[in-house]
SEPA-157634 format. One line per 8 residues: number of its first residue (from 1); their letters; for each residue y, x, z of C-alpha. Coordinates in steps of 0.001 Angstrom, whole numbers. Each point is the difference from the previous one (the first is absolute). Example, Ala and Ser with C-alpha at 12.3 -4.5 7.8 and 13.67 -1.06 7.14 Angstrom:
// SEPA-157634
1	as	-4500/12300/7800; 3440/1370/-660
//
This chain:
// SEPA-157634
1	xxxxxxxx	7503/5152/-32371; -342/2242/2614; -3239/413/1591; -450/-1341/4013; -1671/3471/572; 2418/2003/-1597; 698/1820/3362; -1780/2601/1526
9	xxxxxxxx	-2972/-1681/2237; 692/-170/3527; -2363/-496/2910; 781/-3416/2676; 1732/1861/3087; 808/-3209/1988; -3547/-1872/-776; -1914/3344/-652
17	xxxxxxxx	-23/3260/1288; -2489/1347/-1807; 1009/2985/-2406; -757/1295/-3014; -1444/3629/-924; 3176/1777/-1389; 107/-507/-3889; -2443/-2494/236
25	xxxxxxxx	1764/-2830/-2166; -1974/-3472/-906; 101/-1334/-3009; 2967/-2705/-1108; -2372/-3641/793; 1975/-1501/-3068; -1731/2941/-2643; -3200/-685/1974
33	xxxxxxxx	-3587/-2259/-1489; -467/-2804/2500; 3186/-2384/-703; -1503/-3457/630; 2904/-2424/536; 3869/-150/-495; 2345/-2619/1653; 3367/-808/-1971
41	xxxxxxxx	2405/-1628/2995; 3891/-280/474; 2193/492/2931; 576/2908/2542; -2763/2194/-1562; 505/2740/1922; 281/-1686/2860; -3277/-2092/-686
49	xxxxxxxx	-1690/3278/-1112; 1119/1912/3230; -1170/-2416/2212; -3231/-241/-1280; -636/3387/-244; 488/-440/3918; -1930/-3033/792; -2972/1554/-2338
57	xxxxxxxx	247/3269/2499; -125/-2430/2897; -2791/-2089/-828; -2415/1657/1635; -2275/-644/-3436; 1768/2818/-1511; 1987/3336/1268; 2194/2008/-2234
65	xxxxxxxx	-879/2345/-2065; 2713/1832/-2288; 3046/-1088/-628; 2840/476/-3178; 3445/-1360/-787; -1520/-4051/-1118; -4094/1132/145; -2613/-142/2992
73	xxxxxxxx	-3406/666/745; -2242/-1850/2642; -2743/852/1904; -2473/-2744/446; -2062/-450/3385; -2611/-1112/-2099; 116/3166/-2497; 1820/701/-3148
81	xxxxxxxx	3864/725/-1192; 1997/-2791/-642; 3826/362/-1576; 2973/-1649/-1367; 2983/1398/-2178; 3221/-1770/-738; 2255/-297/-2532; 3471/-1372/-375
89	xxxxxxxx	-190/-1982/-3162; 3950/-961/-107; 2214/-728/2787; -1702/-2492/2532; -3360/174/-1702; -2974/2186/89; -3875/315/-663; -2543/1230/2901
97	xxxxxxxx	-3513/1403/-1003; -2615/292/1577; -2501/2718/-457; -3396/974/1134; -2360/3240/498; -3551/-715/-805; -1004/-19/3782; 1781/-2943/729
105	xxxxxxxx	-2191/-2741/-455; 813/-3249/-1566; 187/-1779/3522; 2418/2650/1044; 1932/-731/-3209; -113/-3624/914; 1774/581/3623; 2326/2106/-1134
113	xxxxxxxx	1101/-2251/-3173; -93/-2466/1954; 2627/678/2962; 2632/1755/-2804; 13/-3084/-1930; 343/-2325/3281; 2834/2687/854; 1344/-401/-3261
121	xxxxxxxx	109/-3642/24; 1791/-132/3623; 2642/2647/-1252; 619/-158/-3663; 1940/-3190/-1711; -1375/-3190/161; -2061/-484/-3537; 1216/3506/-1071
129	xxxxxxxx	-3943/1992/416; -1961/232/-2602; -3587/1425/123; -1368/1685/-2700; -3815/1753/308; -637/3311/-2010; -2781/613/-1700; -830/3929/-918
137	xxxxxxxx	-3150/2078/-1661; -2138/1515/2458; -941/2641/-2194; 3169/1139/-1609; 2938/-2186/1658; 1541/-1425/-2578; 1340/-3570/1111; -819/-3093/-1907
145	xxxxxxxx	2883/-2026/-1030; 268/-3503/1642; -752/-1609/-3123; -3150/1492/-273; -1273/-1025/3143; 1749/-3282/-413; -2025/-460/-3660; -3217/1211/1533
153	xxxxxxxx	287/-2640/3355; 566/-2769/-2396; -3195/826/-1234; -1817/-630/3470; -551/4187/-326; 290/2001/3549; -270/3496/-1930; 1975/1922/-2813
161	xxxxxxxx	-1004/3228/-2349; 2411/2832/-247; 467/892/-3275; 1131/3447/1027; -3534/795/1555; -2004/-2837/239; -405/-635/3360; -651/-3393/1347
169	xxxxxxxx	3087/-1322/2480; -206/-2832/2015; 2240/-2835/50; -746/-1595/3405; 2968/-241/2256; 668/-671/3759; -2559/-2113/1456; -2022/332/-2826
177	xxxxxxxx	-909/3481/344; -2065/-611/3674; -2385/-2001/914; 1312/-2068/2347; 3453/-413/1082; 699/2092/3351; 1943/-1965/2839; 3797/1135/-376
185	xxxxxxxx	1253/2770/2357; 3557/-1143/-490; 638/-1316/3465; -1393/2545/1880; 1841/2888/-2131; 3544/-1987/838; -1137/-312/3314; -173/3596/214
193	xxxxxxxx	2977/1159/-2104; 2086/-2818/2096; -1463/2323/3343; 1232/3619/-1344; 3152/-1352/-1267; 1002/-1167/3440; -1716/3001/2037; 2295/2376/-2263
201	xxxxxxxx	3138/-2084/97; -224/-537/3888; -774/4300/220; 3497/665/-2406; 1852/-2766/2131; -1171/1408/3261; 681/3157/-1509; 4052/-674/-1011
209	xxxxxxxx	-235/-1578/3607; -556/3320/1785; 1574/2385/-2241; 3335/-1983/986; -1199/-845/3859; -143/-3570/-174; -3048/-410/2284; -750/-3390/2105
217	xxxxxxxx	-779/1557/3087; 35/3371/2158; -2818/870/1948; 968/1748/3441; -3435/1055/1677; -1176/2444/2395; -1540/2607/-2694; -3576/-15/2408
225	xxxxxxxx	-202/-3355/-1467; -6/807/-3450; -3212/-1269/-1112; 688/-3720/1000; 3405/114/-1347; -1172/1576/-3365; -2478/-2746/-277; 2673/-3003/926
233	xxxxxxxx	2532/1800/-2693; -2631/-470/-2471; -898/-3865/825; 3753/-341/-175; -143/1269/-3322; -2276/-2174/-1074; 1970/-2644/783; 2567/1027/-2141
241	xxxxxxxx	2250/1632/2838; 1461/3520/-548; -178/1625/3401; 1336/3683/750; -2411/1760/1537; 1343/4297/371; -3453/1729/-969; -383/-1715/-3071
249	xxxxxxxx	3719/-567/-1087; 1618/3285/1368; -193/2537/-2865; -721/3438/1679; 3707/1365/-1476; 1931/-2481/1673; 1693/135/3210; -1950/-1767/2454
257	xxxxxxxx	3314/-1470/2094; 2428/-418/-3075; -2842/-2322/-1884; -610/-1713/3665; 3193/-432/614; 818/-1594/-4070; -3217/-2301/827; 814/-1438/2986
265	xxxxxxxx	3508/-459/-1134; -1260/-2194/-3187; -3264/-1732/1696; -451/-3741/-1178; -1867/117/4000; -1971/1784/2414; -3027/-66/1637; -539/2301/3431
273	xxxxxxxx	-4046/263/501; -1149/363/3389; -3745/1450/555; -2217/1120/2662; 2264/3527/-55; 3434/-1395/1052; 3750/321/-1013; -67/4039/-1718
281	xxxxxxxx	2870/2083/353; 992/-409/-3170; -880/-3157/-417; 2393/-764/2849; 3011/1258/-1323; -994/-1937/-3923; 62/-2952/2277; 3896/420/1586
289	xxxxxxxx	959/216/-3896; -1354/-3154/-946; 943/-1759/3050; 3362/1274/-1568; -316/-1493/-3403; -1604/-3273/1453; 3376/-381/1867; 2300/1071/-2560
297	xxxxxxxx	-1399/-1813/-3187; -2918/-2136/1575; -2607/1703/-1536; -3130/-1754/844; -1738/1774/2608; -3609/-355/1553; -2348/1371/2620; -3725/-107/-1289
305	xxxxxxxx	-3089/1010/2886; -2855/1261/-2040; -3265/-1189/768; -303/3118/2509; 3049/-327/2002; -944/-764/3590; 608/-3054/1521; 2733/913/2336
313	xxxxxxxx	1846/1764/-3199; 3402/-1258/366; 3245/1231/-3005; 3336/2121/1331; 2163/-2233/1614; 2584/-1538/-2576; -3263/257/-2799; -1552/-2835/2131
321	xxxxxxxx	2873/-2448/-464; -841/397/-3765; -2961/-2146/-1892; -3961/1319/441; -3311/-336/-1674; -2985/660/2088; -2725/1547/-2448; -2113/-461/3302
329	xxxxxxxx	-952/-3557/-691; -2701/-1739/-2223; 802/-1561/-3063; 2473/466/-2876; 2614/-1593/1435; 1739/3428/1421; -359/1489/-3708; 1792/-3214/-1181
337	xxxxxxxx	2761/-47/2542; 398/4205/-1281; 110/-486/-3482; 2540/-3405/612; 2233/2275/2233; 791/2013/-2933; 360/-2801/-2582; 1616/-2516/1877
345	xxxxxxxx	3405/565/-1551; -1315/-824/-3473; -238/3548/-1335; -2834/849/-3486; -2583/1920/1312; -930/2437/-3156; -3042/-2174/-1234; 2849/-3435/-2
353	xxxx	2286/1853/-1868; -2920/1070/-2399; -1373/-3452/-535; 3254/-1753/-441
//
């Protein structure tokens, strides 16, 4: 059987950017001392294993630390390695260990057990996981066979002699080894994982959203009102809109008029800002084009005052025949009327079409 570390070692890129010292190569986890625990389950093992690996880097109790083909190390907040290393028993079955450095302590060892065999049961077959502790020689590592420790427990004995070197093993296992038994982390390490999953899935969405220009709304502002604009394209954001915005989304190669012309021609909507500096030149003639599309498609189009626009502001001419949102007034009712304006028509925002 092929070994799960048979590959070269490779560092986590999307989890981990750390690197490693050129011909600095660890050593294979599965030829290491320190293998505590394996897990025999059925099902989509690869799946199951890949997804944990992910969860585990999520958890915020443990960051990545090396990775192989089926083998990973863990970093624990709380000090000490942790790992696992697969292997594919036969089709749709495999065994997970678990293994240990000796910094880890046995609470750490707890946690991390723990949340890979809750994992395990959620993913694997129903009734198909099988836990099965492993006991080894500190001294010289040779592994007792589980019918010595199963003899010596049926004595009521917690240690066994090596008869390689004599050293005394114990034979205490899981809660038995502490003192107490620590409050499970479980919850809050889902909680977590659940977080970066989404974070990352709503950055590659919003990322195949812009790379093909499918953006909820254009921003047309006079560019001496950057900084309030900036800030309401990033509470739009938060709300799961995708605004268009040129200084963040205009790539210094591109033409400036072909990608504002290809924008304005595919906007979901519009909003035209209106500030204490007036209509800009520019601005002006962005304006006249979406006018244009509002007509020709009915492209939903708004006039917005910022909370500096003077009171006797007032839009061009045909622009105030359109709907407006007065970020003048108190209250969050003006945010609410914005954020319906460009969701009226039913559209997923990036963090709907994430969660569903």
């Amino acid at each position: 059987m092929r070994s799960p570390c048979a590959r070269r070692p490779r560092t986590a890129r999307s989890w981990s950017s750390r690197r490693r010292s050129p011909g600095a190569i660890p050593t294979c986890p599965t030829r290491r001392a320190g293998k505590a625990v394996a897990f025999s389950f059925e099902g989509p093992i690869l799946n199951v294993y890949a997804t944990l690996v992910v969860r585990l880097s999520h958890s915020g109790a443990f960051r990545v630390g090396d990775l192989w083909k089926n083998a990973a190390t863990f970093k624990s907040r709380a000090g000490g390695t942790c790992g696992l290393s697969l292997e594919e028993v036969a089709e749709g079955r495999g065994r997970l260990t678990l293994f240990f450095d000796g910094a880890a302590s046995e609470e750490t060892r707890f946690h991390f057990e723990e949340y890979v065999q809750l994992h395990l049961t959620r993913r694997a077959l129903p009734e198909s996981l099988v836990r099965r502790r492993i006991f080894a020689c500190p001294g010289c590592g040779e592994p007792f066979t589980d019918e010595q420790v199963r003899v010596r427990r049926s004595r009521g004995k917690s240690t066994i002699v090596c008869p390689g070197c004599d050293d005394v093993s114990s034979l205490l296992d899981r809660e038995e080894r502490l003192a107490s038994t620590p409050p499970t982390i479980v919850v809050e390490m889902d909680r977590a994982a659940d977080a970066r999953c989404r974070a990352e899935a709503d950055a590659s969405v919003r990322q195949g959203r812009v790379a093909v220009g499918d953006f909820d709304v254009f921003l047309c502002y006079n560019h001496a009102d950057k900084p309030a604009v900036r800030a309401i394209a990033d509470r739009l954001g938060d709300d799961g809109l995708l605004p268009w915005i040129d200084d963040r989304e205009l790539a210094p190669s591109q033409s400036y008029f072909e990608e504002l012309e290809r924008v304005i021609l595919n906007a979901r909507a519009a909003a035209v800002f209106l500030g204490r500096h007036g209509i800009g030149k520019f601005q002006r003639m962005e304006v006249e084009a979406l006018l244009n599309q509002s007509v020709r498609r009915g492209m939903p189009l708004l006039a917005v005052f910022l909370p500096d626009a003077p009171e006797d502001t007032s839009p061009p001419l045909f622009l105030g025949l359109k709907e407006w949102v007065d970020l003048r007034t108190e209250g969050p009712d003006p945010w609410q009327r914005l954020i319906r304006a460009f969701t009226r028509d039913g559209r997923a925002t990036v963090a709907q079409t994430v969660n569903d």
